[in-house]
C-alpha positions as CSV (number, residue, x, y, z in Angstrom):
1,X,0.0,0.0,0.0
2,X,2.8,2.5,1.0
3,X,4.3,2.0,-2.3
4,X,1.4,2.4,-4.4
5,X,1.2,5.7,-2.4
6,X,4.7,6.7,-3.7
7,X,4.7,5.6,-7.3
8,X,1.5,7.4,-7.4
9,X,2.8,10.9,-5.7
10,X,6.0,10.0,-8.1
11,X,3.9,10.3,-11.6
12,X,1.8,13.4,-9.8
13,X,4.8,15.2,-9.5
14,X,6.2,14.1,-13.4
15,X,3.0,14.5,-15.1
16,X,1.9,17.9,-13.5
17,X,5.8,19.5,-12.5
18,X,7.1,20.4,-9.2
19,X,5.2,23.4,-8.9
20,X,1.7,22.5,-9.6
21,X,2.3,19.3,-7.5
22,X,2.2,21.3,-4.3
23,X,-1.0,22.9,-5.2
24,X,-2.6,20.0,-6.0
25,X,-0.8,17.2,-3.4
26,X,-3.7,18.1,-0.8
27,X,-5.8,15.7,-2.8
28,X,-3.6,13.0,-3.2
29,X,-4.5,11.2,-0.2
30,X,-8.1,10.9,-1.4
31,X,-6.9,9.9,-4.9
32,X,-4.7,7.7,-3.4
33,X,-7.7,5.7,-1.7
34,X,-10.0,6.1,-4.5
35,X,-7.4,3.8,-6.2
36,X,-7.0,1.5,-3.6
37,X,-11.1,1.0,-2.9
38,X,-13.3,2.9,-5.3
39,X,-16.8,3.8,-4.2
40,X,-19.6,1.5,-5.2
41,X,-23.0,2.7,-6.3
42,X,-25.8,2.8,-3.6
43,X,-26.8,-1.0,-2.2
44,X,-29.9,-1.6,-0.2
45,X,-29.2,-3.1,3.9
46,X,-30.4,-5.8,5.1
47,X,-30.9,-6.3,8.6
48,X,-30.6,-9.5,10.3
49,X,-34.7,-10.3,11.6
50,X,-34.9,-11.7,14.5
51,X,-38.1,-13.6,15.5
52,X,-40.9,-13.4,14.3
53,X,-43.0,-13.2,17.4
54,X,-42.4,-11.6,20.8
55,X,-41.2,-14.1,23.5
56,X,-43.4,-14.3,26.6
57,X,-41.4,-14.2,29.0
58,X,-39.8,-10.8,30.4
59,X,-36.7,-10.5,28.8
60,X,-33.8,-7.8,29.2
61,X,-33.8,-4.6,27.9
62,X,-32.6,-3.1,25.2
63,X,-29.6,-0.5,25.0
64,X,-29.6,2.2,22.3
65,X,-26.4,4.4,23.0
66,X,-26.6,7.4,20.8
67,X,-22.9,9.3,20.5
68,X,-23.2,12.8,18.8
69,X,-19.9,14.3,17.3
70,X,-18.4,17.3,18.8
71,X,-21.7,18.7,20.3
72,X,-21.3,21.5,22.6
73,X,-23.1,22.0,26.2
74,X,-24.6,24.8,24.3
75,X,-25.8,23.4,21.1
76,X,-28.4,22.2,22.8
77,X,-31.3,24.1,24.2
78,X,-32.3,22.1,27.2
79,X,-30.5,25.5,29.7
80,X,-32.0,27.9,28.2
81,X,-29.4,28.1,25.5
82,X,-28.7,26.6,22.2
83,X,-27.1,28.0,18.8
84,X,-28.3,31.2,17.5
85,X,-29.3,31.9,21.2
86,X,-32.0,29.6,21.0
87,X,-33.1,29.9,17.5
88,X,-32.7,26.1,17.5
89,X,-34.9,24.2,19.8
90,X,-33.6,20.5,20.6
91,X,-37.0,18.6,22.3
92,X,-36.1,15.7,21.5
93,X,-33.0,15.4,22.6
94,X,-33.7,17.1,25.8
95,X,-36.7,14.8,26.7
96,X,-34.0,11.9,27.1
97,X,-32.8,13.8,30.3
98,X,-36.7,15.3,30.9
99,X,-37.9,11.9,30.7
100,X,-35.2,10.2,32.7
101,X,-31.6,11.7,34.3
102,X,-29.4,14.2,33.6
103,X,-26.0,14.1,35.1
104,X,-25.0,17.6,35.6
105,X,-21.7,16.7,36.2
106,X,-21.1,14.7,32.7
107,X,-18.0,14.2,31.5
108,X,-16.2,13.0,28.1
109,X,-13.4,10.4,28.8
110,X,-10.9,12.5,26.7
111,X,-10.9,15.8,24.9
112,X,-10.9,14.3,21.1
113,X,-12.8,11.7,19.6
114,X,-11.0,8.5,19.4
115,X,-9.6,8.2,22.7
116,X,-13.1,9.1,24.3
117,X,-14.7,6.3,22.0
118,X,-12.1,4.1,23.2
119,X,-12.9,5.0,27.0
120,X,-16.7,4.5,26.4
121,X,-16.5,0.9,24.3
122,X,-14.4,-0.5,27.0
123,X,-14.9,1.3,30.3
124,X,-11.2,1.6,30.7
125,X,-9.2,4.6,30.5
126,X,-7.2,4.2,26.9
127,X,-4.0,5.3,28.0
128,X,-4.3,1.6,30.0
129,X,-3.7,0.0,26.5
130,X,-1.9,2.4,24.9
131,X,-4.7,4.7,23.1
132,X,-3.5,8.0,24.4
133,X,-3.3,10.2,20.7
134,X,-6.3,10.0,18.0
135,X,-4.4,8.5,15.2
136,X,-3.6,10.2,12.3
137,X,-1.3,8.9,9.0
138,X,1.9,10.1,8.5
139,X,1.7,12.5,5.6
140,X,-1.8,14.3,7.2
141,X,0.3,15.7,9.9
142,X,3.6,16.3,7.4
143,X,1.3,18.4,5.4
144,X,-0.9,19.9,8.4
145,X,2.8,20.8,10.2
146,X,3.5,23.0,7.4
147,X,0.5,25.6,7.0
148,X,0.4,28.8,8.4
149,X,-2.2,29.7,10.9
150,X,-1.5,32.9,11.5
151,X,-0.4,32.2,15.2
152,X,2.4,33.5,17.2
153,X,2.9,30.0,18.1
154,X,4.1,27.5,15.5
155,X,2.2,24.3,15.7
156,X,5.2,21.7,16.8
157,X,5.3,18.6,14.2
158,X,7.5,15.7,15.2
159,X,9.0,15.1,12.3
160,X,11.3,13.0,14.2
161,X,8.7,10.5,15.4
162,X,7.3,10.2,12.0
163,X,8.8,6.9,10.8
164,X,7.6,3.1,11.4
165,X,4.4,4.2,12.5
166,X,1.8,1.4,12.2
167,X,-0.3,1.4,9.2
168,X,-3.1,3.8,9.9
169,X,-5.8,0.8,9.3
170,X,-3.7,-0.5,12.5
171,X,-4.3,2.2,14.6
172,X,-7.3,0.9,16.9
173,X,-7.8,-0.3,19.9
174,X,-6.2,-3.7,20.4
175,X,-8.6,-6.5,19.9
176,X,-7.7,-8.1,23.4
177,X,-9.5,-5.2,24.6
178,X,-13.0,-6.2,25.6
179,X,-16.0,-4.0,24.6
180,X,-19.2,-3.5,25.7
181,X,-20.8,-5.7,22.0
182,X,-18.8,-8.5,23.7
183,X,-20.2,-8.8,26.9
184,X,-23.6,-8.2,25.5
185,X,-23.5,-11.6,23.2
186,X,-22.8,-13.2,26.2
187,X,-25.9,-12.3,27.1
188,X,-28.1,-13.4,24.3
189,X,-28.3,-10.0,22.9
190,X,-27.8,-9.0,19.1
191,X,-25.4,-6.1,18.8
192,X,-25.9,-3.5,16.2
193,X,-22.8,-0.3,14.9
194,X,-24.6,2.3,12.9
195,X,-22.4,5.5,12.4
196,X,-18.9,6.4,13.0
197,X,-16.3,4.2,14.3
198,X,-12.8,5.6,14.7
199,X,-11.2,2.9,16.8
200,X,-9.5,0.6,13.8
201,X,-10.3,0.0,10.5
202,X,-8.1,-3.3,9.6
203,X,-10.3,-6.1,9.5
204,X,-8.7,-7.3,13.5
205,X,-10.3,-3.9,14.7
206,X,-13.7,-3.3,13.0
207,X,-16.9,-3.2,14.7
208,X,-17.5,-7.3,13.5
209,X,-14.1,-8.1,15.4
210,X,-15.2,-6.1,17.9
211,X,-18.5,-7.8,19.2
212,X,-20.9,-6.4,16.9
213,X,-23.3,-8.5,14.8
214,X,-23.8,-6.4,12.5
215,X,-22.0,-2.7,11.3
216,X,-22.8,0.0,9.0
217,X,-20.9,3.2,9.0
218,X,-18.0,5.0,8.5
219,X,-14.6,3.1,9.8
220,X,-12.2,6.0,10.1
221,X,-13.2,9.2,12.0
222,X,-15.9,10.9,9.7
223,X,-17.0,11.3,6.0
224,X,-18.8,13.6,3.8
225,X,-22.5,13.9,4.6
226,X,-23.5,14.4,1.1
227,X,-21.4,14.9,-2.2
228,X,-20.4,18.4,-2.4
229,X,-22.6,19.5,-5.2
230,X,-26.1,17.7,-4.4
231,X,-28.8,20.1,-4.6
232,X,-30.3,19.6,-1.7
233,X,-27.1,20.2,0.4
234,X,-25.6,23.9,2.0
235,X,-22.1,23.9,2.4
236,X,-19.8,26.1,4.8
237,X,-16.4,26.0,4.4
238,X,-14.0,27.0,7.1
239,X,-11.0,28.8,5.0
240,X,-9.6,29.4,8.4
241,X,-8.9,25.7,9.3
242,X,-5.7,23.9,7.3
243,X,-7.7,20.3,8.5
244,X,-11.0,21.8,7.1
245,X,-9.7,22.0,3.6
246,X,-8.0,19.1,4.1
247,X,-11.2,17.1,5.0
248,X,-13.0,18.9,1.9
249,X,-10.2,17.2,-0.3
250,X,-10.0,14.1,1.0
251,X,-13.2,13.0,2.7
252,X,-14.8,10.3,0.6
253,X,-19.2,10.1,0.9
254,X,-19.3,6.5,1.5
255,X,-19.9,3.7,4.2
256,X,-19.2,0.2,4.7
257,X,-21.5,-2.8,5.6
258,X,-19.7,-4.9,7.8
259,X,-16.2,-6.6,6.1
260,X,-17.6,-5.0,3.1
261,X,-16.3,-2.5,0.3
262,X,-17.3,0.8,0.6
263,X,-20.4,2.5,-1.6
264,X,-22.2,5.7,-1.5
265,X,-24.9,6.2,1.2
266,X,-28.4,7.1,0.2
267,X,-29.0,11.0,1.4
268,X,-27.7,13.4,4.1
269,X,-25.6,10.5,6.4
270,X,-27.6,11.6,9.6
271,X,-30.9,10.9,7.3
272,X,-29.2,8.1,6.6
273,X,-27.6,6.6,9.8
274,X,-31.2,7.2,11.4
275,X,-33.2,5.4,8.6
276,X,-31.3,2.2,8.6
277,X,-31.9,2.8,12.8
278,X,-35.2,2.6,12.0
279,X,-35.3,-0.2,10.1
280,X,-32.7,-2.3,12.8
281,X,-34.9,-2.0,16.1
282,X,-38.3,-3.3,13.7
283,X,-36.2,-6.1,12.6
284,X,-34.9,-6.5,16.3
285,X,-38.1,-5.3,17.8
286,X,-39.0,-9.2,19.5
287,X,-35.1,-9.8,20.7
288,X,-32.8,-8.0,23.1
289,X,-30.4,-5.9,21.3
290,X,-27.6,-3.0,21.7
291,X,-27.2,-0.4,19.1
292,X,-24.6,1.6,19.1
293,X,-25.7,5.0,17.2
294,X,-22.4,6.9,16.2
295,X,-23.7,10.3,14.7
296,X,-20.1,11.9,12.9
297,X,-23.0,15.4,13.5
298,X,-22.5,17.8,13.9
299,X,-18.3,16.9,13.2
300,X,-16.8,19.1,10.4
301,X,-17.4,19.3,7.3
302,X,-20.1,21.4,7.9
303,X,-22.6,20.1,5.5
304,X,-26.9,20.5,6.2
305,X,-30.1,20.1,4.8
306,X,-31.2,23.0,2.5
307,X,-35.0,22.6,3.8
308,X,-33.1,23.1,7.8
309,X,-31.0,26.1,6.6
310,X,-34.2,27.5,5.1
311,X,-36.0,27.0,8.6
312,X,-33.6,29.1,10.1
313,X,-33.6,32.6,8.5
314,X,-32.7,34.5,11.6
315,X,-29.0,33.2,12.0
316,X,-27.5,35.8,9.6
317,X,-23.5,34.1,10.2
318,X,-23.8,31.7,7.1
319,X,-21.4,29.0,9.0
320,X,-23.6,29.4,12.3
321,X,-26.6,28.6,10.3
322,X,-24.9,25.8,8.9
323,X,-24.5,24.4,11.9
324,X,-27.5,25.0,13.4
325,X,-29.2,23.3,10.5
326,X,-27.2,20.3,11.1
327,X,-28.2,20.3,14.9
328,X,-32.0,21.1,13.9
329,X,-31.4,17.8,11.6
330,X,-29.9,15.7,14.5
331,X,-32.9,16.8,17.2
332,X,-35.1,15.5,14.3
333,X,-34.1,12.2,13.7
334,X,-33.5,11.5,17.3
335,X,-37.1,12.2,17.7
336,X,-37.8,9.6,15.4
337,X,-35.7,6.9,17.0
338,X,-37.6,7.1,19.9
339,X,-41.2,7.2,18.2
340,X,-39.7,4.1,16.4
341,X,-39.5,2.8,20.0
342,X,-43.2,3.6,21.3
343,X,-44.2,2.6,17.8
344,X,-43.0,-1.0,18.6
345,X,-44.1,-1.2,22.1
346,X,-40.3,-1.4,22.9
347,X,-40.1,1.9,25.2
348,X,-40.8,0.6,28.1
349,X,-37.8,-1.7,28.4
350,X,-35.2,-0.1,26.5
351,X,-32.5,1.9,28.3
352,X,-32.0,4.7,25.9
353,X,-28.3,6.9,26.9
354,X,-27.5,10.0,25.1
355,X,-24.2,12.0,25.0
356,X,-21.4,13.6,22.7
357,X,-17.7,12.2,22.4
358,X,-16.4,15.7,23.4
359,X,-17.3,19.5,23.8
360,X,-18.1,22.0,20.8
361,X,-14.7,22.3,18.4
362,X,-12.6,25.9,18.2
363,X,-12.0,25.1,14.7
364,X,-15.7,26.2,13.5
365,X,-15.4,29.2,14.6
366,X,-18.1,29.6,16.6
367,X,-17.7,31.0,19.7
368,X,-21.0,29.6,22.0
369,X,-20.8,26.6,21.4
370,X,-19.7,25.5,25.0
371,X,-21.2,28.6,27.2
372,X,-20.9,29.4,29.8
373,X,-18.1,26.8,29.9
374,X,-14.4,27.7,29.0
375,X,-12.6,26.0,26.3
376,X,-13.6,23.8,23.7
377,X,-12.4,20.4,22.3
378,X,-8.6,19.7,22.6
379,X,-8.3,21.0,25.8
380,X,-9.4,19.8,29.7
381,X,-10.8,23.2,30.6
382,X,-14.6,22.6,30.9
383,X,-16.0,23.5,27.8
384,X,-13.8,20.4,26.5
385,X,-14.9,18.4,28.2
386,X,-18.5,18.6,29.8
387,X,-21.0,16.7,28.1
388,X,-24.4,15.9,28.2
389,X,-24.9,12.4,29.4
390,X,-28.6,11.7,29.8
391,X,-30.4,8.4,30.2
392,X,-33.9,7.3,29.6
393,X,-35.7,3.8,31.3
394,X,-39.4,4.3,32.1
395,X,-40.1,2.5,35.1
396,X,-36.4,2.0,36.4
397,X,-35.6,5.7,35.9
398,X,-37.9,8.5,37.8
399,X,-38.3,11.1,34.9
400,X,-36.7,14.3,35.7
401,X,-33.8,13.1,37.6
402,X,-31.0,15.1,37.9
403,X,-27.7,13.2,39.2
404,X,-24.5,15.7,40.9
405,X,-22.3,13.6,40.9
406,X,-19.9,13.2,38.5
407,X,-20.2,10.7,35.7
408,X,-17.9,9.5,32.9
409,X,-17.7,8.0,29.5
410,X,-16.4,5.0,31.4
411,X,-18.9,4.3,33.5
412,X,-21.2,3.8,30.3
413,X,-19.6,0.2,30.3
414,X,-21.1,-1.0,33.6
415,X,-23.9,1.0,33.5
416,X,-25.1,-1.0,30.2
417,X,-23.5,-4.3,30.9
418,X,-25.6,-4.0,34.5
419,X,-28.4,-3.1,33.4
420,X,-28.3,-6.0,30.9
421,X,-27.8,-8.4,33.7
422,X,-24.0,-9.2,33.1
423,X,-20.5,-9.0,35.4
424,X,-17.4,-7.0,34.4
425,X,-14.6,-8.7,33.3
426,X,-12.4,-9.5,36.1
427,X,-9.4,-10.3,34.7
428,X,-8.3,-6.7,33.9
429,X,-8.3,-3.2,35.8
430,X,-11.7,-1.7,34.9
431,X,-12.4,2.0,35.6
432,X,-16.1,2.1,34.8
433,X,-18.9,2.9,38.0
434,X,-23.1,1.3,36.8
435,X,-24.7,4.6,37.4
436,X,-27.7,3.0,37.7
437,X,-26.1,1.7,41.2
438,X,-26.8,4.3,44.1
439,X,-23.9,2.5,46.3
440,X,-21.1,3.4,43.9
441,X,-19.9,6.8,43.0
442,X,-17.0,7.9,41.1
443,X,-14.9,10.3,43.7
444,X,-11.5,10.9,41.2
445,X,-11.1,11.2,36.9
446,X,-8.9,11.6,35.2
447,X,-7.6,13.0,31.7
448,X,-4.1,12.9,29.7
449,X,-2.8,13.7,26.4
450,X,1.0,13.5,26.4
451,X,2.6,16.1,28.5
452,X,-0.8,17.5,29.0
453,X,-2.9,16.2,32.2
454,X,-6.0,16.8,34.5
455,X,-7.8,15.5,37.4
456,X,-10.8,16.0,39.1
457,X,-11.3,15.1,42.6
458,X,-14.4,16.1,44.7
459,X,-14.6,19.6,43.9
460,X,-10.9,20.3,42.9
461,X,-9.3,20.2,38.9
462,X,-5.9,20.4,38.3
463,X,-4.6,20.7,35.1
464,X,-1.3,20.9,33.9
465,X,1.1,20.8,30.7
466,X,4.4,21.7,29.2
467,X,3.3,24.0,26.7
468,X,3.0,26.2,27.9
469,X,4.6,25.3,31.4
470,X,1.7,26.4,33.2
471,X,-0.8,25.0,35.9
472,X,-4.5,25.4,36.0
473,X,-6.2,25.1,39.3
474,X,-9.9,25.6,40.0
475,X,-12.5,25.2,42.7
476,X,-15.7,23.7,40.7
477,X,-18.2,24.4,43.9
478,X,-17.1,27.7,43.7
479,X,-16.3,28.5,40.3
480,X,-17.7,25.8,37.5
481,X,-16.5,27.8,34.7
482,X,-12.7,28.2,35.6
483,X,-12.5,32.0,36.0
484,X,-10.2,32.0,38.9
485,X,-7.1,30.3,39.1
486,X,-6.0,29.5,42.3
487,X,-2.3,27.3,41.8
488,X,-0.4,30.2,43.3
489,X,-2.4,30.4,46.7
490,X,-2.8,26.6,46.9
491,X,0.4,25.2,46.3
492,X,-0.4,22.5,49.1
493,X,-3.4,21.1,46.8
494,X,-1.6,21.7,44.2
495,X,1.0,19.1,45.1
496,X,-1.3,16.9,46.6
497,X,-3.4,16.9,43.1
498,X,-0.2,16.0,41.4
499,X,0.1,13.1,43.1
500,X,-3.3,11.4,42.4
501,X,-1.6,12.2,38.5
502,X,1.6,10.5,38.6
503,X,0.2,8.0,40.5
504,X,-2.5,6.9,37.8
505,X,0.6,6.9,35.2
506,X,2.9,4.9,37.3
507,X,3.0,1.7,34.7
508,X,1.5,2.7,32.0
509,X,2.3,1.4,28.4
510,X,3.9,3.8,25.8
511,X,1.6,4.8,23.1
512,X,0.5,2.7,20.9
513,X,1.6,5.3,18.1
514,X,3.0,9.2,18.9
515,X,2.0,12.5,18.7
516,X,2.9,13.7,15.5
517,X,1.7,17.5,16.1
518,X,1.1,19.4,18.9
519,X,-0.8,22.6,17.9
520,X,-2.2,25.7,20.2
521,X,-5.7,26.2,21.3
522,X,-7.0,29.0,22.5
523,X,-9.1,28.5,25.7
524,X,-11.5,31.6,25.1
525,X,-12.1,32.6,21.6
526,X,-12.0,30.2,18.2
527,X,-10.0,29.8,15.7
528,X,-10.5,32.5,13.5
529,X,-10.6,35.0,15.8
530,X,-7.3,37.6,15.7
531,X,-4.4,36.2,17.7
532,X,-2.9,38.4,20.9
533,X,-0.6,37.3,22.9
534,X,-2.3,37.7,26.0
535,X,-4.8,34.7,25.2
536,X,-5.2,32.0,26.9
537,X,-3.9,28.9,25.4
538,X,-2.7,25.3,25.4
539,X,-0.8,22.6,22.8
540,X,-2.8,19.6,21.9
541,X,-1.3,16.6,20.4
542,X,-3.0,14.9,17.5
């Protein structure tokens, strides 16, 4: 594969000349896998049926886990916000916490995508195998290093490290890891991927290795939602982001079905994703089952609906419309997952969870999306990591519930697996708490990406990284958004917070794979806004 990459960058650079090569090498990496698996034409899905007829005696419920992709606190609209200050309602979404619990202390596993999805699939914290960066190929971050954002401080690329890295399909979380799909067969129940993946996309580390039955989605970590020039589609481009052009390049619109090649999607993929939803839980509807719903909305590239941007003539910013289209879009089809459940007679016993893999991204450049929360994806201030995490079970779960203690992507493991009647494994360290269990409550989290670290215990956060060499210490009782630091008149906690750190890190494996690039985030404003050097900011790697 690496040398059909090469002899193909080789005749690029013959056939067009030096010069026009490095305008045009941004798509090579999406030529390069159009070569390597072209896109089929549309296919029809067929879901495995279970019975025909419902069994009579009670069985265990089913589990629908729906995952949005970088969704900020304050893209939805269940306090009082929501994008375009509440131009864009989200009902349905919020009646999975009116109906059931909302844990006001939710929290992502990590800061990015992949290493939260890794946290949530197998209730251990990723760095314990090894998954500490999201993985990226080689040449992404060679030709990422090199663009120029405009910043007074140069993104870092390791150029160094950049050599017999795995193959990116390789990149996953080890199959000796157990996930939840695993446990859940175990159990008699069918096991159902629909969406994004991100954790592996070798045949060893797909969804089918993995402990699902059955997957349909996207294997690496997103996709286009519809081709670029379909009529019913609004684009917004973000000319400020080097990884937004990139993705706008590269990005193919296509899915696989199971060990499958890949072939284009029917419609806008959240249309999509929620149709074939739709049509799983009626051919599951008289069997236990887990689906996994993996929304890559409202991810870049910013892609919606014409009839939703329509809808929403009072956000004048084009890009915030955009967005808020896509989120109008999402709300939607959520609501008609869980009419799809009533519809069946299912709702009753199915444990529905909602929640996002991290906070809203800086890279949109919109500023809200995480209010009144600072910081936004890539970094362990609040914003990047506070997420909804709402759960819905009529009968086991007293609607409008809120929960103050703190929950975690982790504890989604036990809190499914328990409620399906199984045990954790046992023959590993597990860091997952059931929720659902009143006797156990999760007292100390923590977060790390390379130099860059955080812990929460009780009410105290501690954060602190390399670059810059600073430490971020906060009072969450007190002061929930992070507007006081107090490291310099609590150097006693400060130490004692450092601790708990080095001594969750004491043992832990190497990275699977490195950080190639380490670039600056900004902890109040996005990305396009004007650079001053008195902002806030920290390096993220990968």
């Amino acid at each position: 594969m690496r040398k059909a990459a090469w002899l193909v960058t080789a005749l690029a650079v013959v056939g067009l000349g030096y010069g026009a090569f490095q305008r045009y090498k941004l798509y090579l990496p999406g030529i390069i896998g159009n070569i390597r698996e072209p896109i089929g034409d549309y296919r029809e899905v067929a879901w495995d049926k279970g019975p025909a007829t419902a069994p009579k005696e009670q069985r265990p419920p089913n589990v629908i886990l729906i995952v949005a992709d970088d969704l900020g606190m304050n893209d939805i609209s269940l306090y009082g916000g929501g994008v375009g200050n509440g131009a864009v309602p989200t009902p349905n979404i919020n009646a999975i916490a009116q109906q059931g619990v909302d844990f006001v202390n939710g929290y992502a596993a990590n800061a990015t995508c992949s290493p939260s999805r890794a946290a949530l699939m197998t209730g251990r914290y990723p760095t314990r195998f090894g998954f500490e960066f999201t993985a990226v190929p080689g040449s992404f971050a060679a030709n990422i290093a090199h663009t120029d954002a405009n910043s007074p401080y140069p993104i870092v690329y390791h150029e160094e490290l950049n050599h017999n890295l795995p193959d990116y399909p390789d990149m996953g979380v080890p199959s000796s890891e157990i996930m939840i799909p695993e446990v859940l067969k175990q159990r008699g129940y069918h096991t159902i991927h629909i969406g994004k993946w991100h954790l592996g996309e070798s045949e060893p580390l797909r969804p089918t290795s993995q402990g699902f039955d059955e997957s349909l989605g996207l294997r690496a970590g997103g996709g286009m939602f519809l081709e670029e020039d379909d009529p019913q589609v609004v684009n917004a481009k973000l000319p400020w982001d080097p990884i937004d052009r990139w993705l706008w390049a590269n990005l193919p619109y296509s899915v696989h079905w199971g060990n499958g090649t890949r072939f284009r999607p029917k419609g806008h993929l959240t249309d999509y994703f929620t149709d074939n939803a739709l049509a799983a839980i009626e051919a599951n509807r008289n069997r236990p089952f887990f689906m996994y719903l993996a929304y890559n909305a409202p991810h870049t590239p910013l892609q919606a609906l014409k009839s939703d941007y329509d809808a929403l003539p009072q956000i004048k910013d084009h890009t915030k419309r955009v967005y808020g289209a896509m989120i109008r879009q999402l709300d939607r089809r959520i609501g008609d997952v869980m009419a799809k459940l009533k519809e069946t007679g299912l709702d009753d016993n199915t444990l529905v969870i909602f929640t996002s893999d991290n906070g809203g991204a800086w890279y949109t450049g919109i500023a809200g999306h995480n209010r009144p929360y600072r910081g936004f994806k890539g970094t362990f201030f609040e914003g990047g990591i506070r997420v909804p995490i709402f759960m819905r079970w009529p009968g086991k779960i007293a609607p409008g519930s809120t929960r103050a203690d703190v929950a975690q992507h982790l504890d989604l493991f036990a809190t499914i697996v328990g409620a399906a009647g199984g045990s954790l494994p046992t023959d590993r360290k597990m860091d997952s708490f059931n929720l659902m269990d009143p006797a156990q409550r999760r007292e100390i989290t923590f977060w790390r990406s390379g130099d860059y670290r955080a812990v929460r215990a009780g009410d105290w956060k501690l954060q602190v990284a390399k670059l810059p060499n600073k430490v971020w210490l906060y009072n969450l009782a007190t002061d929930p958004t992070e507007r006081v630091n107090l490291a310099a008149q609590e150097p006693a906690r400060v130490a004692e917070l450092r601790r708990l750190i080095e001594q969750q890190n004491a043992g832990l494996p190497k990275p699977l794979w490195p950080g190639l690039l380490e670039a600056p985030i900004r902890i109040d404003v996005p990305l396009n806004a004007p650079w001053s050097k008195d902002q806030e900011y920290v390096y993220w790697a990968n």
